[in-house]
mmCIF file of the N, C-alpha and C atoms, coordinates in Angstrom:
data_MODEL
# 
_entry.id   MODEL 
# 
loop_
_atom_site.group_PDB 
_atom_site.id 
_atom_site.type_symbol 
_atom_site.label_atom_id 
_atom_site.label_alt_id 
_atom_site.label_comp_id 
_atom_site.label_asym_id 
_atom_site.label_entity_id 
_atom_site.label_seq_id 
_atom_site.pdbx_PDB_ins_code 
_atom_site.Cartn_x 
_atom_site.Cartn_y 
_atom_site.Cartn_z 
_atom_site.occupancy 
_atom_site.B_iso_or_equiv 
_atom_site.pdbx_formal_charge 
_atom_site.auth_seq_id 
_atom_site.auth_comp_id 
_atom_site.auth_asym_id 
_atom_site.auth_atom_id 
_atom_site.pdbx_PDB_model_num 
ATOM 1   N N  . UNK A 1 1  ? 74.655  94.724  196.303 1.00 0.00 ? 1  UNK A N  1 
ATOM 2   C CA . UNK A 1 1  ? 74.558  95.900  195.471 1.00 0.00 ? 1  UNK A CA 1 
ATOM 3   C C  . UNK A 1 1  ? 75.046  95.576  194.059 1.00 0.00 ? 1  UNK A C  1 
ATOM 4   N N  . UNK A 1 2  ? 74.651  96.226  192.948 1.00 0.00 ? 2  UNK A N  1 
ATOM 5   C CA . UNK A 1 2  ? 74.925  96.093  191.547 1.00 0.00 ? 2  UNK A CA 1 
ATOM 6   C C  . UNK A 1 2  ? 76.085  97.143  191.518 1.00 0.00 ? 2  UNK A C  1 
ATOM 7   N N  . UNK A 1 3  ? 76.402  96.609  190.304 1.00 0.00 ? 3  UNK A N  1 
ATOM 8   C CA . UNK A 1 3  ? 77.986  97.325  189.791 1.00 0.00 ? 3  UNK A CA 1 
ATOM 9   C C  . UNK A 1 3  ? 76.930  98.899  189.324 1.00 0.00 ? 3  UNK A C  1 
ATOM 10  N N  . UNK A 1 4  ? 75.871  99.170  189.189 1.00 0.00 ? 4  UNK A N  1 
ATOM 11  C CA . UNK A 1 4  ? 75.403  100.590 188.616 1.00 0.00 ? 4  UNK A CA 1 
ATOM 12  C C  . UNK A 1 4  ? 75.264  101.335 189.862 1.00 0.00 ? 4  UNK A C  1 
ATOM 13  N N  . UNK A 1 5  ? 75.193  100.729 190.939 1.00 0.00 ? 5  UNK A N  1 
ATOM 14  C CA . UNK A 1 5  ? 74.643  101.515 192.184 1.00 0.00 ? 5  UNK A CA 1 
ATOM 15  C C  . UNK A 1 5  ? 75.992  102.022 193.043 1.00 0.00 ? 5  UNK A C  1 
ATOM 16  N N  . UNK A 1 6  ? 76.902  100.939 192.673 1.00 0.00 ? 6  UNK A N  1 
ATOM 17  C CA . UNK A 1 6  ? 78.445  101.576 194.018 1.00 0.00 ? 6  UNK A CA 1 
ATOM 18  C C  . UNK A 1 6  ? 79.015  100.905 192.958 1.00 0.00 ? 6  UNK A C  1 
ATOM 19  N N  . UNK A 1 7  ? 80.718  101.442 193.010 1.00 0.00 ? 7  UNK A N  1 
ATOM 20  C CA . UNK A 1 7  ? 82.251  100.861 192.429 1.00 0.00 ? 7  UNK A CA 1 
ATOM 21  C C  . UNK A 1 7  ? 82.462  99.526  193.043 1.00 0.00 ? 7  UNK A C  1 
ATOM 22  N N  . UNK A 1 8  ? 82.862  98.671  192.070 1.00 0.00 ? 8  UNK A N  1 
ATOM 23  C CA . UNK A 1 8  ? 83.198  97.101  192.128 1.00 0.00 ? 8  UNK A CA 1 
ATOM 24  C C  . UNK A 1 8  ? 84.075  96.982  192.869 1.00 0.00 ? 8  UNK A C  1 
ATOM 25  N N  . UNK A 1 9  ? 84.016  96.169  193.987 1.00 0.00 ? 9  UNK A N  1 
ATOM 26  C CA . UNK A 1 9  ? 84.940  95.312  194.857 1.00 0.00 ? 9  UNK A CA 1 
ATOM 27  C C  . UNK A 1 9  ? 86.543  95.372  194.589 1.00 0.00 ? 9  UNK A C  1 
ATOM 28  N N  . UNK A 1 10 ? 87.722  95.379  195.007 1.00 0.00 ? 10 UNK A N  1 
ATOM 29  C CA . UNK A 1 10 ? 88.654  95.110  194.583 1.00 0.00 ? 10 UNK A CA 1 
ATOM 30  C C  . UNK A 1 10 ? 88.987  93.887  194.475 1.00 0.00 ? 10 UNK A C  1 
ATOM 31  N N  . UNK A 1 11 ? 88.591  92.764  195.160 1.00 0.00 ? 11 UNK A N  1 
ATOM 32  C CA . UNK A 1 11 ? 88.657  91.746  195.166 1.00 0.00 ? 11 UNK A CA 1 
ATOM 33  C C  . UNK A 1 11 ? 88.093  90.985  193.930 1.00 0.00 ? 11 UNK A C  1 
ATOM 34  N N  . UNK A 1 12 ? 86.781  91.302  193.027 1.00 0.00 ? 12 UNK A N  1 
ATOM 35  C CA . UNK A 1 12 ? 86.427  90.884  192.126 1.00 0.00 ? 12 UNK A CA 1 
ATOM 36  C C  . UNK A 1 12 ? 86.894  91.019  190.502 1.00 0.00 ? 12 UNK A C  1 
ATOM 37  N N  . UNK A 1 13 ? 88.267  92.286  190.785 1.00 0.00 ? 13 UNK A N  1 
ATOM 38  C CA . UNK A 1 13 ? 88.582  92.249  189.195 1.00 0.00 ? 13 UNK A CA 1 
ATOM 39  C C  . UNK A 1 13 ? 89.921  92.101  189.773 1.00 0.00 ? 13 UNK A C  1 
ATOM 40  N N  . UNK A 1 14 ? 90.294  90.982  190.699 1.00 0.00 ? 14 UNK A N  1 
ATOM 41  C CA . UNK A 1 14 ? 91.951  90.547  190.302 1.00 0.00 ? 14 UNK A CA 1 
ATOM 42  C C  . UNK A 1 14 ? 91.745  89.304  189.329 1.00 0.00 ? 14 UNK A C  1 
ATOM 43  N N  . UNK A 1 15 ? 93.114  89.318  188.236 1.00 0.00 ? 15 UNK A N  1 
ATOM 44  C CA . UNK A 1 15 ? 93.264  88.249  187.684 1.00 0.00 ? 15 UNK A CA 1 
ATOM 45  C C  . UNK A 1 15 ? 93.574  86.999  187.771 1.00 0.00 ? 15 UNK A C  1 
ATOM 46  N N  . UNK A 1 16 ? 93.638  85.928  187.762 1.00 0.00 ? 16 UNK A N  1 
ATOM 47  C CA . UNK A 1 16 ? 94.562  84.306  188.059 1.00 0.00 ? 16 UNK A CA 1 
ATOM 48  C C  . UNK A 1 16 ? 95.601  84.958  187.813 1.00 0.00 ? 16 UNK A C  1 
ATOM 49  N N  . UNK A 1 17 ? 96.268  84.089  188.721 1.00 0.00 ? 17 UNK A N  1 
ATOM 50  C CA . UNK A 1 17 ? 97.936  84.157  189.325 1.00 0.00 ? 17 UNK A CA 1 
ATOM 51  C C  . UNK A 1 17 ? 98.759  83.499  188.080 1.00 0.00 ? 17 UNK A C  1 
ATOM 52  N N  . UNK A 1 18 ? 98.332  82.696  186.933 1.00 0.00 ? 18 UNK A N  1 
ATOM 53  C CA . UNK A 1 18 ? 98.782  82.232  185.992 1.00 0.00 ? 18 UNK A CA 1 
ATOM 54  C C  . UNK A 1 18 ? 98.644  82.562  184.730 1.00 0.00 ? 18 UNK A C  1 
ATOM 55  N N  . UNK A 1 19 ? 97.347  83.562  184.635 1.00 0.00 ? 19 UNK A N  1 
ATOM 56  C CA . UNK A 1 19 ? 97.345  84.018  183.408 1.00 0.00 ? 19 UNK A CA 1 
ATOM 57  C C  . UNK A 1 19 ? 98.478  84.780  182.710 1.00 0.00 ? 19 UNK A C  1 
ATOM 58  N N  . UNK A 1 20 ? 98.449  84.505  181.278 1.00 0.00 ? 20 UNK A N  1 
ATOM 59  C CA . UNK A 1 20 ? 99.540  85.198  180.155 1.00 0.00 ? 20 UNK A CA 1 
ATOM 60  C C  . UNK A 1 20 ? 99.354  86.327  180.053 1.00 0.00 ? 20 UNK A C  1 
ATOM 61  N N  . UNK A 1 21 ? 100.090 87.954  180.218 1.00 0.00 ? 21 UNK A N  1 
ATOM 62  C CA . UNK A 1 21 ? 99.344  89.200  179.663 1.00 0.00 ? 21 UNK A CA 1 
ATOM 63  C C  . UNK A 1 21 ? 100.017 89.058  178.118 1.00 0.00 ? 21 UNK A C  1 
ATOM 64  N N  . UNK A 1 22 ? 99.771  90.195  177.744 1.00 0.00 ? 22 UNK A N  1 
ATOM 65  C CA . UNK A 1 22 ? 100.229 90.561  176.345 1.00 0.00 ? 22 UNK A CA 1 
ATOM 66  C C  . UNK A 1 22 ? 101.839 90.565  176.333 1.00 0.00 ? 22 UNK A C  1 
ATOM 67  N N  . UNK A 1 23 ? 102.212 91.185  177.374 1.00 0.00 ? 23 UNK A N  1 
ATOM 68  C CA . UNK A 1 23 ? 103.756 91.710  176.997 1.00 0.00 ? 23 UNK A CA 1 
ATOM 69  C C  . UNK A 1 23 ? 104.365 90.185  177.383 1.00 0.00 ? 23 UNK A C  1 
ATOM 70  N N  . UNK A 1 24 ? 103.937 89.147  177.604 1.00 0.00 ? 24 UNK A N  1 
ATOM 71  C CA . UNK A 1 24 ? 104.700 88.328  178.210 1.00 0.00 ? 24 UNK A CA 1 
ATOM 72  C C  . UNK A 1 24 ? 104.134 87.202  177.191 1.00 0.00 ? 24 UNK A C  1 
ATOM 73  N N  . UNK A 1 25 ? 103.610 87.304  175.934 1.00 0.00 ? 25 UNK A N  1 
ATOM 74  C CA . UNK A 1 25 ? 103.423 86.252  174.877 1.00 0.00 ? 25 UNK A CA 1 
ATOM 75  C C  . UNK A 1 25 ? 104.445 86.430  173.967 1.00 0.00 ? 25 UNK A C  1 
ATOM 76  N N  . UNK A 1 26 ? 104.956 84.818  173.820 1.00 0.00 ? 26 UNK A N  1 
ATOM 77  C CA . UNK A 1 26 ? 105.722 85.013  172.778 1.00 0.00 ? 26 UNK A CA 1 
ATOM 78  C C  . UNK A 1 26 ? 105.277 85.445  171.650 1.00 0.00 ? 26 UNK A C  1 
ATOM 79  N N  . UNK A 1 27 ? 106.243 85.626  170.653 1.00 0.00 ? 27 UNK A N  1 
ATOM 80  C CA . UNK A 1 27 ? 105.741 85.930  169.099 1.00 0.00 ? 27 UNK A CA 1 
ATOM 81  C C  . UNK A 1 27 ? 105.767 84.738  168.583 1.00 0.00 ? 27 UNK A C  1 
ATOM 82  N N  . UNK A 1 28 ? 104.376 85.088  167.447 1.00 0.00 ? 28 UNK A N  1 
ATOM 83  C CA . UNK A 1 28 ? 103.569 83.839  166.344 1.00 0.00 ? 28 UNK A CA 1 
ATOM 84  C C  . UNK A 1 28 ? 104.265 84.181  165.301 1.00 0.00 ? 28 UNK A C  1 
ATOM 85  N N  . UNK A 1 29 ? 105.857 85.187  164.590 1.00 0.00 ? 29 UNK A N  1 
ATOM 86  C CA . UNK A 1 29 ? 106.085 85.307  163.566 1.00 0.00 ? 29 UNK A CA 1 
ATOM 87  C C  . UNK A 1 29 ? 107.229 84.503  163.446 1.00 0.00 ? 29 UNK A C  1 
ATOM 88  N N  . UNK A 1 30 ? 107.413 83.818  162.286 1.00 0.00 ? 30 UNK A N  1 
ATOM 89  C CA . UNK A 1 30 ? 108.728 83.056  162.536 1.00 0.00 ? 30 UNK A CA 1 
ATOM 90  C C  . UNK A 1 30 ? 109.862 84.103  161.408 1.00 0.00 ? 30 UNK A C  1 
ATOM 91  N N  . UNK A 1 31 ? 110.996 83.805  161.785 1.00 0.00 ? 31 UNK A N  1 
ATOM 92  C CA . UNK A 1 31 ? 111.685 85.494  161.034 1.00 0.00 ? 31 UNK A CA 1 
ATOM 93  C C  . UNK A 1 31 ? 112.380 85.004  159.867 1.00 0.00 ? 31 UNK A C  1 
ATOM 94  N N  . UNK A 1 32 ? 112.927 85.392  159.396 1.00 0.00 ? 32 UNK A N  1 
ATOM 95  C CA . UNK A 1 32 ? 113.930 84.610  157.859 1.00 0.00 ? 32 UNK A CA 1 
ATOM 96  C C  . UNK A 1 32 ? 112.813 84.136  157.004 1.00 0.00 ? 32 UNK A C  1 
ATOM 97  N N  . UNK A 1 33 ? 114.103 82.984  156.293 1.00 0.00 ? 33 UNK A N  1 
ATOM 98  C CA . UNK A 1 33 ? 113.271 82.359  155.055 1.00 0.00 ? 33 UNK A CA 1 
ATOM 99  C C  . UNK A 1 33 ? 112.158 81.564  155.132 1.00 0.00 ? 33 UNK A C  1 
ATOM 100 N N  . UNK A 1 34 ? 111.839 81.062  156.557 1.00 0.00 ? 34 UNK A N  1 
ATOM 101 C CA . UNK A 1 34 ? 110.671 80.452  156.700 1.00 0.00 ? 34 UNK A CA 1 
ATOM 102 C C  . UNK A 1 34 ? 109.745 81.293  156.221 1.00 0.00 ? 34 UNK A C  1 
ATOM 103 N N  . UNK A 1 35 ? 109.450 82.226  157.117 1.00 0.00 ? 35 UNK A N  1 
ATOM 104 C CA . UNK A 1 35 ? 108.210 83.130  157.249 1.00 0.00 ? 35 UNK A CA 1 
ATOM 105 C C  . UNK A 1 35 ? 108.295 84.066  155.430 1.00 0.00 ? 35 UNK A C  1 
ATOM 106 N N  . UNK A 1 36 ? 109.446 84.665  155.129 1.00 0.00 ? 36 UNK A N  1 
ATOM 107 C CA . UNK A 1 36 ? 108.773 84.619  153.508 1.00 0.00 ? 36 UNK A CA 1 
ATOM 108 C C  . UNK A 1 36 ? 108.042 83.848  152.656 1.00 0.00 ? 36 UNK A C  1 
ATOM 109 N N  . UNK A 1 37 ? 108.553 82.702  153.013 1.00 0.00 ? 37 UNK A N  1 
ATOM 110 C CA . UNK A 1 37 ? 108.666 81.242  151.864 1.00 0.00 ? 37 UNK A CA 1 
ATOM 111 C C  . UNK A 1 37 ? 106.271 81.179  152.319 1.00 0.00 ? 37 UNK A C  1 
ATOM 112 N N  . UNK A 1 38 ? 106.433 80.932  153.919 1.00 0.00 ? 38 UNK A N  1 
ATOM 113 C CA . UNK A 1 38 ? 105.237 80.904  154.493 1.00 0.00 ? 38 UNK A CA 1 
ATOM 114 C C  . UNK A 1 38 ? 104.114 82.291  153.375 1.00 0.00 ? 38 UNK A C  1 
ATOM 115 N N  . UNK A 1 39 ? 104.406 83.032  153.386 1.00 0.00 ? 39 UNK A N  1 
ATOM 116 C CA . UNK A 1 39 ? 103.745 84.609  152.755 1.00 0.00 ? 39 UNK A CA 1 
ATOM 117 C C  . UNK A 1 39 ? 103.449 83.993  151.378 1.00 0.00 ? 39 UNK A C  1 
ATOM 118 N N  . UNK A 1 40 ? 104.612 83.991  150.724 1.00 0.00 ? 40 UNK A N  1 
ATOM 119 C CA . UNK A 1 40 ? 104.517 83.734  149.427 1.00 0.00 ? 40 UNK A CA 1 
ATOM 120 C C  . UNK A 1 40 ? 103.436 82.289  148.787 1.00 0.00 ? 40 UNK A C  1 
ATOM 121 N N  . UNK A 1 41 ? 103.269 81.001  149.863 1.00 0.00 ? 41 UNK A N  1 
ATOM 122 C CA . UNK A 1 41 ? 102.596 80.237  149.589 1.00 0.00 ? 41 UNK A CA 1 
ATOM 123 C C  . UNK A 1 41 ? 101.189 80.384  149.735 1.00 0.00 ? 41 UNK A C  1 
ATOM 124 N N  . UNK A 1 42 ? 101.275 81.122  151.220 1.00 0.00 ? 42 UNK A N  1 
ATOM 125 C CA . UNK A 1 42 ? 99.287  82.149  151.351 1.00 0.00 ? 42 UNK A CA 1 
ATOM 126 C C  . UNK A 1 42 ? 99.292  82.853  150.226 1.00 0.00 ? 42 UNK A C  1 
ATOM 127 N N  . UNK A 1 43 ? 99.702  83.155  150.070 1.00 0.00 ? 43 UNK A N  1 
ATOM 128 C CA . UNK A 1 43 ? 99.280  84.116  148.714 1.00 0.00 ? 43 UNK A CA 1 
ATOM 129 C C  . UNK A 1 43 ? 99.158  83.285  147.579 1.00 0.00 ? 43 UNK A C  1 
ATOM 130 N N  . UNK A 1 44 ? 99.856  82.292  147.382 1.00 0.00 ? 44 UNK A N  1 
ATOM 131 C CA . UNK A 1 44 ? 99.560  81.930  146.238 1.00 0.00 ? 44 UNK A CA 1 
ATOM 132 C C  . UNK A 1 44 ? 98.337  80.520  146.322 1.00 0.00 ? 44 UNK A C  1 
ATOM 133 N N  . UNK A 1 45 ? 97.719  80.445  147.777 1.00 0.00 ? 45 UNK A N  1 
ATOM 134 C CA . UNK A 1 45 ? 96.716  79.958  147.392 1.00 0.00 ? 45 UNK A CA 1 
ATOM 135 C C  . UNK A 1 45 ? 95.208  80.975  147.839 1.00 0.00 ? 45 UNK A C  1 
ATOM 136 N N  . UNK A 1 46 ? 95.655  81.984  148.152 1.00 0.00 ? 46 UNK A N  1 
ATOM 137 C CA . UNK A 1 46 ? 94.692  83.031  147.781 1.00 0.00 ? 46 UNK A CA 1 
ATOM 138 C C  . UNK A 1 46 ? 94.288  83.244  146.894 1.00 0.00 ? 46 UNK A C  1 
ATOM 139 N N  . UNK A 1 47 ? 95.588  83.255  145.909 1.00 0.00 ? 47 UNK A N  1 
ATOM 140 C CA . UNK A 1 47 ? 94.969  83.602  143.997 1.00 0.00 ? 47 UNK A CA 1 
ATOM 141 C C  . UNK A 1 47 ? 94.133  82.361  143.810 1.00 0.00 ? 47 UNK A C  1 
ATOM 142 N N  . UNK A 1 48 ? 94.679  80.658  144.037 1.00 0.00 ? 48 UNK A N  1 
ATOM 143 C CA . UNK A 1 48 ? 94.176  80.156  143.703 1.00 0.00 ? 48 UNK A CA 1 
ATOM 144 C C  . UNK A 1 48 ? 92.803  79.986  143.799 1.00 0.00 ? 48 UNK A C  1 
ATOM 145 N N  . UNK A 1 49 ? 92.206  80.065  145.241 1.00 0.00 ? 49 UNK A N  1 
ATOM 146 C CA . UNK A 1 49 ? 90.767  80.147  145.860 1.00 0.00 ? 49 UNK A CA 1 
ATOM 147 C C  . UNK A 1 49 ? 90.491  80.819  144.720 1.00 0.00 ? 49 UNK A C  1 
ATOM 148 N N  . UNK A 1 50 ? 90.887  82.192  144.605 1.00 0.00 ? 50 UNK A N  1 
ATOM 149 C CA . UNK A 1 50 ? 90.080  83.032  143.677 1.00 0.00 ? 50 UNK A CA 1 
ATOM 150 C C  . UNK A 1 50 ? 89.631  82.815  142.181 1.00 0.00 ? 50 UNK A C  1 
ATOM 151 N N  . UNK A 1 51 ? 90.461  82.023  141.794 1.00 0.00 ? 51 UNK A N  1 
ATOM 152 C CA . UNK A 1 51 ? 90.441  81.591  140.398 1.00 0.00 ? 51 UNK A CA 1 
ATOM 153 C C  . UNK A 1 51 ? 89.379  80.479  140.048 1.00 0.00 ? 51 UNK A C  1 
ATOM 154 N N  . UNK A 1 52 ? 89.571  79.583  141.159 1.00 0.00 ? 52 UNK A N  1 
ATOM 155 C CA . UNK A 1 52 ? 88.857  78.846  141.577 1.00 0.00 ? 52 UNK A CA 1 
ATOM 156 C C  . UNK A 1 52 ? 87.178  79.326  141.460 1.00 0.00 ? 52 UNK A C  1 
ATOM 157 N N  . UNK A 1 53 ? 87.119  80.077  142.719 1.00 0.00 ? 53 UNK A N  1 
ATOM 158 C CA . UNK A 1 53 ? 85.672  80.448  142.782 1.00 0.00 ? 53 UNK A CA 1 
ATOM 159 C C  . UNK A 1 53 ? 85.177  81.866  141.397 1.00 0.00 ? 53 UNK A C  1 
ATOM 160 N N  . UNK A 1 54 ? 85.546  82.198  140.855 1.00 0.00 ? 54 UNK A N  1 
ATOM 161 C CA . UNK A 1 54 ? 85.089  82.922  139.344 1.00 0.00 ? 54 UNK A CA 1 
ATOM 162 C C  . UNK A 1 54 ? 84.546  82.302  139.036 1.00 0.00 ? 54 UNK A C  1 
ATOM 163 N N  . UNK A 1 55 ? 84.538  81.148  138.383 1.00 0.00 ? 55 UNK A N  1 
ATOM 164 C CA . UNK A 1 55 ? 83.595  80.428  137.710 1.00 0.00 ? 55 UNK A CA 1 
ATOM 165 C C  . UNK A 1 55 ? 82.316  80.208  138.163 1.00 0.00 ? 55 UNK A C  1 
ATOM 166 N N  . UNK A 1 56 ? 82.343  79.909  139.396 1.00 0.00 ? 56 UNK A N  1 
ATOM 167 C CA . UNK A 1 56 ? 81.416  79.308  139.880 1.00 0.00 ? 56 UNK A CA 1 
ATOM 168 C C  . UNK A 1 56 ? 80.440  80.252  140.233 1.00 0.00 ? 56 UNK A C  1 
ATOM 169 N N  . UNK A 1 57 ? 81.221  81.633  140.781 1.00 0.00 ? 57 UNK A N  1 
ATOM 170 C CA . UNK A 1 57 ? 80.067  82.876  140.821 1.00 0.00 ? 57 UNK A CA 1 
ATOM 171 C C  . UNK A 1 57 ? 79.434  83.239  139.439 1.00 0.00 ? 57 UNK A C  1 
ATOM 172 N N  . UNK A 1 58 ? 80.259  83.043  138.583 1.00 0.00 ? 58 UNK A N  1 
ATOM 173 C CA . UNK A 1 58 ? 79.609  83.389  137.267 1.00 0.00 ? 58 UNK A CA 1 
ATOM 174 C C  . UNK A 1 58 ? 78.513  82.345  136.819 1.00 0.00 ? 58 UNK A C  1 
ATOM 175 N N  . UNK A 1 59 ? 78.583  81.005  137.205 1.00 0.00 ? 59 UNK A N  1 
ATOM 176 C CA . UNK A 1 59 ? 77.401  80.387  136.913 1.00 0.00 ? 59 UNK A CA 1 
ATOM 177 C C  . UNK A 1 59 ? 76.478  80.727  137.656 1.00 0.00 ? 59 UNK A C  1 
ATOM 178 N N  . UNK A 1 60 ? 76.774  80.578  139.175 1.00 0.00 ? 60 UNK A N  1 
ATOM 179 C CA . UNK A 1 60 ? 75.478  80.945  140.098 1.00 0.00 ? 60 UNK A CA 1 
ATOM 180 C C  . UNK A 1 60 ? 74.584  82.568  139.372 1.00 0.00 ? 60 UNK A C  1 
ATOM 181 N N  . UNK A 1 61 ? 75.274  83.444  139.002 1.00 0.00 ? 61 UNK A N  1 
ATOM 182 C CA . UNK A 1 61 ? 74.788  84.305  138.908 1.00 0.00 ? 61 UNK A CA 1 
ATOM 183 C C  . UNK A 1 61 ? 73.760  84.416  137.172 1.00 0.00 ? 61 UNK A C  1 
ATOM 184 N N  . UNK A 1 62 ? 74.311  83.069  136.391 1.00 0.00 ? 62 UNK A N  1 
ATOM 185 C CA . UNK A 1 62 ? 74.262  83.334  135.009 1.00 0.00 ? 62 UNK A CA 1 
ATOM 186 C C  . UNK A 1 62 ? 72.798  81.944  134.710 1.00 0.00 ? 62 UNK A C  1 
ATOM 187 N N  . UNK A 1 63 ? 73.179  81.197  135.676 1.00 0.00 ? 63 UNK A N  1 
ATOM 188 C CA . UNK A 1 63 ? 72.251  80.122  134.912 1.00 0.00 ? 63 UNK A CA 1 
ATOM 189 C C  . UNK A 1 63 ? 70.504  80.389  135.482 1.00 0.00 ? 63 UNK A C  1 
ATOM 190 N N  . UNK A 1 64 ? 70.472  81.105  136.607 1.00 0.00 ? 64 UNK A N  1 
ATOM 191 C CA . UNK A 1 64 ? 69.148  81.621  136.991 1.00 0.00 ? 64 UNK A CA 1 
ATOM 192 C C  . UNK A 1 64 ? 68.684  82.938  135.999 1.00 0.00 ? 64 UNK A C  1 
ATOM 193 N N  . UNK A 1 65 ? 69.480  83.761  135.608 1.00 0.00 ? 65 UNK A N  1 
ATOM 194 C CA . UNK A 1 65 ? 69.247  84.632  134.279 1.00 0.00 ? 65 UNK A CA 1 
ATOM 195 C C  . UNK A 1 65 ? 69.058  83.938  132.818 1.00 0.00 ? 65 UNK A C  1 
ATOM 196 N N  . UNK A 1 66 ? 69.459  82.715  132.488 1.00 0.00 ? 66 UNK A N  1 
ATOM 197 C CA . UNK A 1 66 ? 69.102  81.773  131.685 1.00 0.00 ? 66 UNK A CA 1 
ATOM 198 C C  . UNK A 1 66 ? 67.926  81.344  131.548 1.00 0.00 ? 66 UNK A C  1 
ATOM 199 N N  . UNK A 1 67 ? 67.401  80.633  132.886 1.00 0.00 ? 67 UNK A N  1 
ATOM 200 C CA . UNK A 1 67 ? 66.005  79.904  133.162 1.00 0.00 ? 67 UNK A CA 1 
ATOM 201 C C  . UNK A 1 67 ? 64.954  80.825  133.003 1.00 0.00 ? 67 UNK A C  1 
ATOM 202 N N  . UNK A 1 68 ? 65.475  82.345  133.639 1.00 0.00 ? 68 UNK A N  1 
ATOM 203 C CA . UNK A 1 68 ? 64.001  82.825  133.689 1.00 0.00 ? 68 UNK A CA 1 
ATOM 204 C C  . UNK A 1 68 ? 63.937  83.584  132.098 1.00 0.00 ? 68 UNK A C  1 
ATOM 205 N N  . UNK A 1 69 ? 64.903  83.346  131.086 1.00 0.00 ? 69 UNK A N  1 
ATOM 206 C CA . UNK A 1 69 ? 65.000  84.058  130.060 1.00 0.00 ? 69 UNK A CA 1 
ATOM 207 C C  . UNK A 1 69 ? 64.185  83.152  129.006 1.00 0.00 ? 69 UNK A C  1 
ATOM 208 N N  . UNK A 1 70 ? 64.665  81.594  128.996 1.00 0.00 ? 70 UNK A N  1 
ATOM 209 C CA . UNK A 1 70 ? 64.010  80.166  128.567 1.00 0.00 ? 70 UNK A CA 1 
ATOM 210 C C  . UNK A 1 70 ? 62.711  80.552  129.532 1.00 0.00 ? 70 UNK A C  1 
ATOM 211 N N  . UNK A 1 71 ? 62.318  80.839  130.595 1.00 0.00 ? 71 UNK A N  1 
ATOM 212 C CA . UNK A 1 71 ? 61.113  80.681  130.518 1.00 0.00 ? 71 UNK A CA 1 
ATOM 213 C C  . UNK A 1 71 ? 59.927  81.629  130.183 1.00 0.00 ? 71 UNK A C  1 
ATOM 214 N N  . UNK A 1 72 ? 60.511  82.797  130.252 1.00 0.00 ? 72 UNK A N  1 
ATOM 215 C CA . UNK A 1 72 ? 59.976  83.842  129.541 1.00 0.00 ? 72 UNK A CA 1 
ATOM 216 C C  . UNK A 1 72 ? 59.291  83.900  127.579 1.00 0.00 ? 72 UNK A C  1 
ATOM 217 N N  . UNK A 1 73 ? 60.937  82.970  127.131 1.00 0.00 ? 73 UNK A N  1 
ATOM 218 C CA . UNK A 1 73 ? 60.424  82.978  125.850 1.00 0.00 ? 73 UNK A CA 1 
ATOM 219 C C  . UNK A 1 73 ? 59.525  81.607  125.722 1.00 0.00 ? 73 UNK A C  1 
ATOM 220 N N  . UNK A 1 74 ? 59.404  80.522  126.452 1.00 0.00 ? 74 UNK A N  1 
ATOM 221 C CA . UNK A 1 74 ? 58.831  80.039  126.556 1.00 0.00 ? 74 UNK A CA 1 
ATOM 222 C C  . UNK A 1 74 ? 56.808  80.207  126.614 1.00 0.00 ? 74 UNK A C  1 
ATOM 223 N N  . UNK A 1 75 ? 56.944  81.088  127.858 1.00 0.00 ? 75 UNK A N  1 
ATOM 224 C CA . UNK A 1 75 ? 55.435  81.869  127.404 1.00 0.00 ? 75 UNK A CA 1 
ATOM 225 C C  . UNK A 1 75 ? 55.139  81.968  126.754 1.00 0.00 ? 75 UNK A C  1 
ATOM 226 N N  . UNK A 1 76 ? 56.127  82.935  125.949 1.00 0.00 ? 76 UNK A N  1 
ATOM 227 C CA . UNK A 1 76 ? 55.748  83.923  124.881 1.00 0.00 ? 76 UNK A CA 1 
ATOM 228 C C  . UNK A 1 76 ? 55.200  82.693  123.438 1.00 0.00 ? 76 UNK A C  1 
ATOM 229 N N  . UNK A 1 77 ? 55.753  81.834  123.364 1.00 0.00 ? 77 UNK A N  1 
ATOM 230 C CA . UNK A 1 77 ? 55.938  81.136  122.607 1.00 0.00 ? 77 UNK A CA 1 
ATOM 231 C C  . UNK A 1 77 ? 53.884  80.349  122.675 1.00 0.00 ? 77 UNK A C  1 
ATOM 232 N N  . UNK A 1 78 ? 53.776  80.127  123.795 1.00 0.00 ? 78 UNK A N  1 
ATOM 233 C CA . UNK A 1 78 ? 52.586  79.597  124.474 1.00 0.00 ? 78 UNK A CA 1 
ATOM 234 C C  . UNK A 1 78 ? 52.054  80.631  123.608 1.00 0.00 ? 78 UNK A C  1 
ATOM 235 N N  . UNK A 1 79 ? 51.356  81.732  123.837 1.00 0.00 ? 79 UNK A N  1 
ATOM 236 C CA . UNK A 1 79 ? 50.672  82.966  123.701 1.00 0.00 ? 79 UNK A CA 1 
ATOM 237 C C  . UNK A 1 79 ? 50.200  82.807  121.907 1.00 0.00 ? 79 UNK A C  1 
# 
């Protein structure tokens, strides 16, 4: 039988005998001056990424508005 036709087995939704739940994971935060010092360096290569990539969106976005502007007056120039 399908799970749409009758209620699932009890036997088929027990878990492994070893699995981790939630309440029983340690914590990923480390506390004190590590974990500030940690914040303050993500962040400061967040800005950097960002500073970083400006430029580069501004060309992608600027040098194809260039070409078709050169090639426009270009035509025109033809004509």
């Amino acid at each position: 039988m399908t799970f749409a036709t009758s209620p699932p087995r009890e036997g088929a939704l027990t878990r492994a005998g070893l699995a981790t739940t939630v309440d029983d994971a340690r914590s990923l935060v480390v506390p004190g001056a590590l974990h500030r010092a940690a914040v303050v360096i993500a962040d400061l290569l967040g800005v950097a990424g960002l500073v970083l990539c400006v430029p580069f969106v501004i060309l992608a976005i600027g040098i194809p508005i260039a070409l078709c502007l050169r090639f426009v007056l270009w035509i025109a120039g033809m004509l």
